[in-house]
C-alpha positions as CSV (number, residue, x, y, z in Angstrom):
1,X,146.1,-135.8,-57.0
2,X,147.2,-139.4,-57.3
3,X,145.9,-142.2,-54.8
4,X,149.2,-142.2,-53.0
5,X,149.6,-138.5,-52.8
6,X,146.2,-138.4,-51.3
7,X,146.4,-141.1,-48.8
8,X,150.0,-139.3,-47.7
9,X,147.9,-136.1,-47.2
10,X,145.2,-138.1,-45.3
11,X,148.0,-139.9,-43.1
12,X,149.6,-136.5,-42.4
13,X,146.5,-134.9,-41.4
14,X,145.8,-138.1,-39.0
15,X,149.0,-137.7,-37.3
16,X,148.9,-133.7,-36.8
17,X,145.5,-134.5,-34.8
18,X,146.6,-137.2,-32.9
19,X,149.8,-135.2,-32.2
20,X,147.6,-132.5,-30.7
21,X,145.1,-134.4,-28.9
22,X,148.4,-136.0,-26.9
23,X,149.3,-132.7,-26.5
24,X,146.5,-131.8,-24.8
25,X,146.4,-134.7,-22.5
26,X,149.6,-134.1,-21.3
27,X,149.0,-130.5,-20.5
28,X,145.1,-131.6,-19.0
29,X,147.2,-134.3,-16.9
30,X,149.8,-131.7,-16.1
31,X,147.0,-129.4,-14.9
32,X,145.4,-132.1,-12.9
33,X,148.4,-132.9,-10.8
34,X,149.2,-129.5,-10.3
35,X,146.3,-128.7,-9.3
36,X,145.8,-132.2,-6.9
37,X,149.8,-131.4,-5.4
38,X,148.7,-127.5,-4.1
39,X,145.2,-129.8,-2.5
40,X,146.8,-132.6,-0.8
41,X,150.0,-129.7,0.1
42,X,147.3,-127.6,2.1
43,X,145.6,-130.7,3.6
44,X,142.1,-131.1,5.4
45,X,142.8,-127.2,5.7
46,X,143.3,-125.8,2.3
47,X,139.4,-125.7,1.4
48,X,139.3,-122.9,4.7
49,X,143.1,-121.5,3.2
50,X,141.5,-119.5,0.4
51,X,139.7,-117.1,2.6
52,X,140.4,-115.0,5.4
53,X,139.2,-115.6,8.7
54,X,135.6,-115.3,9.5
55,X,136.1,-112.2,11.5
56,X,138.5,-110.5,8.7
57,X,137.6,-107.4,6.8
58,X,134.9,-107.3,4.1
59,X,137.5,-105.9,2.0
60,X,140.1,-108.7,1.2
61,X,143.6,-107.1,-0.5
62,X,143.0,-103.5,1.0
63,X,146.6,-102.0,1.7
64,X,147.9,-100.5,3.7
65,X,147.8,-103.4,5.4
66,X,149.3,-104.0,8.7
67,X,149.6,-107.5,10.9
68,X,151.5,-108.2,13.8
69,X,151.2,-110.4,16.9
70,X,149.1,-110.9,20.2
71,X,146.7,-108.2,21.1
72,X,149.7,-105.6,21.9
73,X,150.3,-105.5,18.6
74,X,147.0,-103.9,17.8
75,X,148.2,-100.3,18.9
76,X,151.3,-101.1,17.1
77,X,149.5,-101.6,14.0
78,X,147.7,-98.1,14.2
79,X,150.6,-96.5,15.1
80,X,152.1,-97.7,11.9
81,X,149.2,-96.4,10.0
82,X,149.3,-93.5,11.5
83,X,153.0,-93.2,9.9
84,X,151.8,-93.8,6.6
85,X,148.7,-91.4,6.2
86,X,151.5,-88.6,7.7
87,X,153.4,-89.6,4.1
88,X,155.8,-92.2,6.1
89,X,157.1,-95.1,4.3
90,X,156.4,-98.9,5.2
91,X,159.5,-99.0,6.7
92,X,158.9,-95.7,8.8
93,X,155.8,-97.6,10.0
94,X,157.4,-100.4,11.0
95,X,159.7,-98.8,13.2
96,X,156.9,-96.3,14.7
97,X,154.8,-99.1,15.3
98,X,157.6,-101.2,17.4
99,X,158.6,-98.2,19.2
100,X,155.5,-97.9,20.5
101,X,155.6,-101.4,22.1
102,X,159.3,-101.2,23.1
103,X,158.3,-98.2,25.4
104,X,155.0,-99.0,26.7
105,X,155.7,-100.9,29.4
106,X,155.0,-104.7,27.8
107,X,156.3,-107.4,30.0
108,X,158.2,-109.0,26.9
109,X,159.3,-106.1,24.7
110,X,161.8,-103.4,25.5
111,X,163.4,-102.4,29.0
112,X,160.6,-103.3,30.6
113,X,160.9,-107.0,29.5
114,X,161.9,-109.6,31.7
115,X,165.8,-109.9,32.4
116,X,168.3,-112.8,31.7
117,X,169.8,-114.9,34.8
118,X,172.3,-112.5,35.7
119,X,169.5,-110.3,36.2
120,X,170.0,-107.4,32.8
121,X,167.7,-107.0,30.9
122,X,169.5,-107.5,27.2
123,X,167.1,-106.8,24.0
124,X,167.0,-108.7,20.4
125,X,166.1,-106.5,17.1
126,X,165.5,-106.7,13.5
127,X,164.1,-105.0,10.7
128,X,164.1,-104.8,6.8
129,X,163.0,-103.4,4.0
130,X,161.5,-104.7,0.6
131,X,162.9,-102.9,-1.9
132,X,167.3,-104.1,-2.0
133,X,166.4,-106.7,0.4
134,X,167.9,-104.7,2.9
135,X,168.6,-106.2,6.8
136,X,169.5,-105.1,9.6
137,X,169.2,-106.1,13.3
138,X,171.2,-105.8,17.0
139,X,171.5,-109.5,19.4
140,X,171.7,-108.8,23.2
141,X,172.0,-105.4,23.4
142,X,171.7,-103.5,27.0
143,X,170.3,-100.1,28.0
144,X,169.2,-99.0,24.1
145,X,165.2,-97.9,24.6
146,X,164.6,-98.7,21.0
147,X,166.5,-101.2,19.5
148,X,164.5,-101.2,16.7
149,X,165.5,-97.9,15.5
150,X,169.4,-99.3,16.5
151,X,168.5,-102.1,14.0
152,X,167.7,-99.7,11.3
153,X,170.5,-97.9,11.8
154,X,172.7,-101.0,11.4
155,X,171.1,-101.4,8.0
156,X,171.0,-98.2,6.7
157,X,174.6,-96.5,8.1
158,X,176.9,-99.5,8.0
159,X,177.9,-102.3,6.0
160,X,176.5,-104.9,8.0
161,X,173.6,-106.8,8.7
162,X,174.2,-107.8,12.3
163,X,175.8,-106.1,15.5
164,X,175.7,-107.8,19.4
165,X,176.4,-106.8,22.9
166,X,178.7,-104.2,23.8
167,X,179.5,-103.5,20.2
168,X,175.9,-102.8,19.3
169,X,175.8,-100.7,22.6
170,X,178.7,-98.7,21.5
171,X,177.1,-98.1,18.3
172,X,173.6,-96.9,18.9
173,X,175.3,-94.8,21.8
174,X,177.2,-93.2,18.9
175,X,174.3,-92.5,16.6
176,X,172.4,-91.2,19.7
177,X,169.8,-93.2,20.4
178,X,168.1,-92.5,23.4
179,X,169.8,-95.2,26.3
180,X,169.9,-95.6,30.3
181,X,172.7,-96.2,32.4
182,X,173.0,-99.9,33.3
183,X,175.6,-101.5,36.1
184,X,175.3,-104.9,34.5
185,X,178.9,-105.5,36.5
186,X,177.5,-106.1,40.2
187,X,174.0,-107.9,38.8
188,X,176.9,-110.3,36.9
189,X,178.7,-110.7,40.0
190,X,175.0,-111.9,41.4
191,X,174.5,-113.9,39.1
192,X,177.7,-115.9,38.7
193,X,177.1,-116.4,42.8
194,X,174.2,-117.5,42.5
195,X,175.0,-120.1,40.1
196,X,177.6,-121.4,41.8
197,X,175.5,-122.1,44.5
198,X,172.7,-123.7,42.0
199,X,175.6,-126.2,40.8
200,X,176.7,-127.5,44.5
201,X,172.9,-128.0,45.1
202,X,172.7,-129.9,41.6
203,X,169.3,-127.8,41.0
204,X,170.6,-125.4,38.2
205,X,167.5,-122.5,37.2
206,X,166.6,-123.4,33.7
207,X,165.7,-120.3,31.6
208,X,161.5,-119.7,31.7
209,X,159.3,-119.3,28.5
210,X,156.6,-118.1,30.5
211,X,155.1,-114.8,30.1
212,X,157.5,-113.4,27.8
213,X,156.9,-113.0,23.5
214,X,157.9,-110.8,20.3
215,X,156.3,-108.0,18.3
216,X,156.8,-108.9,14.8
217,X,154.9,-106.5,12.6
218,X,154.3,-106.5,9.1
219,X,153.7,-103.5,6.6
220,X,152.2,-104.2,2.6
221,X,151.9,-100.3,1.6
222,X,149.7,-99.2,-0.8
223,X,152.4,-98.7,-3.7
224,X,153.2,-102.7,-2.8
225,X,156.1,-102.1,-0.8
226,X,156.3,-104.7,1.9
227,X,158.4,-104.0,4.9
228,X,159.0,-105.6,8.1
229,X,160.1,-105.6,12.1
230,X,160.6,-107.9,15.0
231,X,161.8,-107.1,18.8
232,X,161.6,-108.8,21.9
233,X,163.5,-109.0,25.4
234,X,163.8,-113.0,24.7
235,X,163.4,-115.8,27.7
236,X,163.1,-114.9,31.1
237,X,166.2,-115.9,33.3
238,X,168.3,-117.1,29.7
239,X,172.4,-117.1,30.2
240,X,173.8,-114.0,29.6
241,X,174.3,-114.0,25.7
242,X,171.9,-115.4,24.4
243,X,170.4,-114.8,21.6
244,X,167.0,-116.1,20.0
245,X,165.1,-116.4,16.7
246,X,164.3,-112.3,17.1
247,X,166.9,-110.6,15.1
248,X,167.9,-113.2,12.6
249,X,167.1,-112.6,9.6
250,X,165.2,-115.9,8.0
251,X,163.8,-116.9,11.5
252,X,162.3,-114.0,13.6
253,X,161.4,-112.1,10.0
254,X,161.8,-112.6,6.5
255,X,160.4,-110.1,3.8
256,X,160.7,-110.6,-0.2
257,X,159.0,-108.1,-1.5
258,X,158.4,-110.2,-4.1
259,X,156.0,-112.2,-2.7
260,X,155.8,-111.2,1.4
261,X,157.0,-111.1,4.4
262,X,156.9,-113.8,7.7
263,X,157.0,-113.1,11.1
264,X,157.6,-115.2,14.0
265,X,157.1,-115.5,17.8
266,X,157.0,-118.5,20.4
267,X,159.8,-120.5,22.2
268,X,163.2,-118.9,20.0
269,X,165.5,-122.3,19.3
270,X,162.4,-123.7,18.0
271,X,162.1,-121.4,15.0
272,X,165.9,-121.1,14.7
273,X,167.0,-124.2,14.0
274,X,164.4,-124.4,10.8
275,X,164.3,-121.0,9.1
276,X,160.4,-120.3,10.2
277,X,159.8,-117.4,8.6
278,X,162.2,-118.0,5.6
279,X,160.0,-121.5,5.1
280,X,156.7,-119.1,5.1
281,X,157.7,-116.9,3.0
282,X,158.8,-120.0,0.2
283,X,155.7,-121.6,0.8
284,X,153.4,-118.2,-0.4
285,X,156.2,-118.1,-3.4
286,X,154.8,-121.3,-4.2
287,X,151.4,-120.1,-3.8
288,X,150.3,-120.9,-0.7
289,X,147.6,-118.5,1.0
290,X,149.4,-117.1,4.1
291,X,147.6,-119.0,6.4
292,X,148.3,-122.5,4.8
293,X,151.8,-121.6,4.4
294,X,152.2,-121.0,8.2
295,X,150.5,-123.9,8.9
296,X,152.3,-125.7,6.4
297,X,155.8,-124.7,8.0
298,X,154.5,-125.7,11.0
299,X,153.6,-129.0,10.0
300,X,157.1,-129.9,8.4
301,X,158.8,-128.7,11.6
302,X,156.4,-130.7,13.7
303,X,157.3,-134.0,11.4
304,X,160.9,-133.5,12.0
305,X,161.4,-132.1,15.5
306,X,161.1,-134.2,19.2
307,X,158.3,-131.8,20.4
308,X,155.8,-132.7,17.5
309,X,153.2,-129.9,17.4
310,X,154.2,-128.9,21.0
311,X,156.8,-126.4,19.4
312,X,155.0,-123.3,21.1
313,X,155.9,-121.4,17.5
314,X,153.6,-119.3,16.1
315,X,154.0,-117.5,12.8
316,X,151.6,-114.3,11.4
317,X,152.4,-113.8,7.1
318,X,151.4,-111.2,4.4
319,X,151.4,-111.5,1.1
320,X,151.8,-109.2,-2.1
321,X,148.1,-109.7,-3.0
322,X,147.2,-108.1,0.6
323,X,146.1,-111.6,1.8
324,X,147.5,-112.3,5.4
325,X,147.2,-114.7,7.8
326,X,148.6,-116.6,10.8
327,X,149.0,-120.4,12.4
328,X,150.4,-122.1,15.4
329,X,151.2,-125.7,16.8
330,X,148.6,-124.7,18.9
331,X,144.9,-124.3,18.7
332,X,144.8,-120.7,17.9
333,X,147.0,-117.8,18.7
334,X,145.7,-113.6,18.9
335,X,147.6,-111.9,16.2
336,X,146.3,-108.1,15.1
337,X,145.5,-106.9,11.4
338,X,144.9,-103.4,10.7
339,X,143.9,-101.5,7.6
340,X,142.7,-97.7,6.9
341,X,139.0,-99.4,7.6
342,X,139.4,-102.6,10.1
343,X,141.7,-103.0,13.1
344,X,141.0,-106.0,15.1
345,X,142.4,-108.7,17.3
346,X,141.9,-112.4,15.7
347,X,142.4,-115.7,16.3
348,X,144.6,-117.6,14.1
349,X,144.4,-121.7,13.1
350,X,146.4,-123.7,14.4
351,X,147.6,-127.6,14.2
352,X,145.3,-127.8,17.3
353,X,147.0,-130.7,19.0
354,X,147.5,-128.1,21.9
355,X,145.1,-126.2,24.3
356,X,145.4,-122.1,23.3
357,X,148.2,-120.4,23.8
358,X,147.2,-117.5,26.3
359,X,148.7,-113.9,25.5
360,X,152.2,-113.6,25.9
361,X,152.8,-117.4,27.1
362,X,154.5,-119.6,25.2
363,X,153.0,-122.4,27.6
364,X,151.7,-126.2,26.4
């Protein structure tokens, strides 16, 4: 080999290394900053992300797995368990599990839920299913027992997501689901006195968030399906009509089963207006643990809405790995997790800028 030929070769060799050595710079500094974003993402409470709660089962990613919120949700959850050992699918759980709250007599759920200003009781449902991304739900509906079950039946036997009021009546009257009589005429008659009445005083009866919440349950089977539920009876004394975060789809509940599913309770408008649930469920896609990616959503609502961390939102999460967890604006919200070996009330975490939030409150 001649001198030039060899100090070609030499060269050659010199710039392959150098080549790879900035090669692997780049991908150790692409690694670094990956790894910093997801720590400064999670904040002060990423290092406490990773885990469960203290008081969670000693068998992480066990599925079935079952969460929902507030203490109520507890016999929910083993209802829905229930369901699945008797060779019911997620979805079958879900529903079980809700009907059992809609008709136990809960102060927020079902017909037993607090009614609107004209004094009716009018419900809010969703539910869907993993697999097709399937949706359905029902918006101020009066006299159905189980507008869960209506929902499902919107998603399964029509080609729409969505049905409200009378129409959604009519319909779950026609696939016979169970219903009472309701005279909403007379209590609107009331109601339309009464406000009249309110308006020549100048005192007009704001709607109350007191005492009144949402189940929203969440189901991770054991073959990974994900599937999930959300109904409520919405604010105490709200105008007739109105229709809160419950049954939309991206706000109440979100599931991908992808990646998870989202759930949501608290003050309606407040998770409404920024996709909760749908926000959750992006933040686990980008690998968030479920708890930081409800406290996460949290935070960026906080940043951007007039109330800060008084929101009185709360969101519980799932994901595909069978991690779950839950956050609120507040200090700590009860939310219930269920598996074939664990069934408990915890406490979530929470932005803790506000005192807890007492079962079925929605108080500061």
């Amino acid at each position: 080999m001649t001198g030039n030929a060899t100090g070609n070769a030499r060269r050659n060799v010199h710039f392959a290394l150098s080549c790879a050595k900035l090669r692997a710079m780049k991908t150790s500094r692409r690694d670094f900053v990956t790894r910093t974003g997801l720590a400064l993402t999670g904040g002060t409470v990423f290092k406490q992300a990773v885990a469960e709660d203290a008081e969670s089962p000693a068998t992480p990613g066990e599925t079935p797995l079952i969460v929902s919120t507030w203490p109520f949700g507890k016999a929910a959850n083993e209802q829905a368990l229930a369901t699945l050992k008797h060779g019911g699918s997620p979805l079958d759980a879900v529903e079980q599990g809700i009907r059992l709250t809609e008709s136990s007599g809960n102060g927020s759920v079902g017909l037993s839920g607090r009614p609107n200003a004209a004094g009716v009781v009018q419900l809010d449902a969703c539910i869907m299913n993993g697999p097709g991304h399937q949706a359905g739900s029902v918006g101020g509906i009066e006299g159905i027992v189980h507008p869960i079950s209506a929902a499902r039946c919107v998603m399964e036997r029509t080609h729409h997501v969505m049905l409200v009021g009378d129409g959604a009546r009519m319909f779950a009257l026609e696939q016979g689901l169970e219903s009472i009589e309701i005279d909403s005429e007379a209590k609107h008659a009331a109601w339309q006195k009464a406000r009249m009445a309110e308006r020549a005083a100048g005192h007009p009866t704001p709607a109350s968030s007191d005492n009144h919440d949402t189940i929203a349950l969440l189901v991770l089977g054991a073959d990974g399906t994900i599937a999930g539920g959300c109904s409520t009876s919405g604010l105490s004394g709200k105008l007739p009509g109105r229709v809160g975060d419950s049954p939309i789809i991206g706000s109440g509940l979100y599931v991908d089963n992808e990646v998870g599913a989202a759930g949501a309770t608290g003050v309606g408008e407040n998770v409404m207006r920024y996709c909760g649930t749908f926000l959750v469920v992006e933040l686990m896609r980008q690998g968030l643990h479920p708890t930081e990616a409800c406290l996460e959503a949290l935070r960026r609502i906080a940043r951007k809405d007039p109330l800060g961390s008084a929101l009185r939102v709360s969101f519980v999460a799932l994901d595909k790995h069978g991690r779950f967890g839950a956050g609120t604006a507040g200090q700590g919200f009860p939310y219930s997790v269920t598996t074939p070996t664990f069934s408990r009330v915890l406490t979530s975490r929470g932005l803790g800028e506000l005192k807890q939030v007492p079962e079925g409150g929605n108080r500061p």
